[in-house]
N, C-alpha and C positions, 0 to 999 in steps of 0.2 A: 845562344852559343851551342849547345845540344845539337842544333839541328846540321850547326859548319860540321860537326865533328860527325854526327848519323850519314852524311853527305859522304864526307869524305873515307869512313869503316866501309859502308854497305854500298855506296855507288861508284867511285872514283876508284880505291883500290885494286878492287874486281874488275872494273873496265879495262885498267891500264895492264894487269897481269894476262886478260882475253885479250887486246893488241898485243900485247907483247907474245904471246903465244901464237897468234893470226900472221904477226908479223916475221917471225922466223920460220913460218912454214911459207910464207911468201903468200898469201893467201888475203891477197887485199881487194875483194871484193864487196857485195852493199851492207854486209853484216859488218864488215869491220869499217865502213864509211858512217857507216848510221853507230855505231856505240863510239866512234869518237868524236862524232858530233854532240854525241850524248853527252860525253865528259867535257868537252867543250863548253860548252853550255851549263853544265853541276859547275864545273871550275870556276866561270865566270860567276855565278849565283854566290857561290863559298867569295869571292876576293871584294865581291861587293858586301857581302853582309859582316866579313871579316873588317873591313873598311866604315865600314856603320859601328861596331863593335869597339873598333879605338876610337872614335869620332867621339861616340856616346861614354866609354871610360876615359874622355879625356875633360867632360864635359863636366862631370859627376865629381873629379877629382882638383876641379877650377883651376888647372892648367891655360893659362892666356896665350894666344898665340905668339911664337918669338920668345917665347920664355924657357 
């Protein structure tokens, strides 16, 4: 769980504030294609480990499915 959250402080934050700064100057060339592919990519890594994360605290907790 540490790491969804080091993810999301140090690489997702920062990326989306660099688009978002890229993107109001209009300036959408291969630096702002490649660091949203970057968060892209963080994003997807975080909603799968995020999803392992309740899978596993639901496991721990003998929660049955339907229940």
């Amino acid at each position: 769980m540490p790491f969804i959250a080091i993810n999301g402080v140090f690489v997702l934050v920062p990326a989306a504030m660099f688009l978002n700064y890229k993107a109001a100057a209009g300036a959408f060339d291969t630096t702002f294609v490649a660091i949203q592919i970057i968060e892209l990519i963080v994003g997807a890594v975080n909603g799968a480990l995020m999803f392992l994360n309740i899978r596993d605290g639901k496991k721990l907790t003998g929660k049955k499915k339907g229940s």
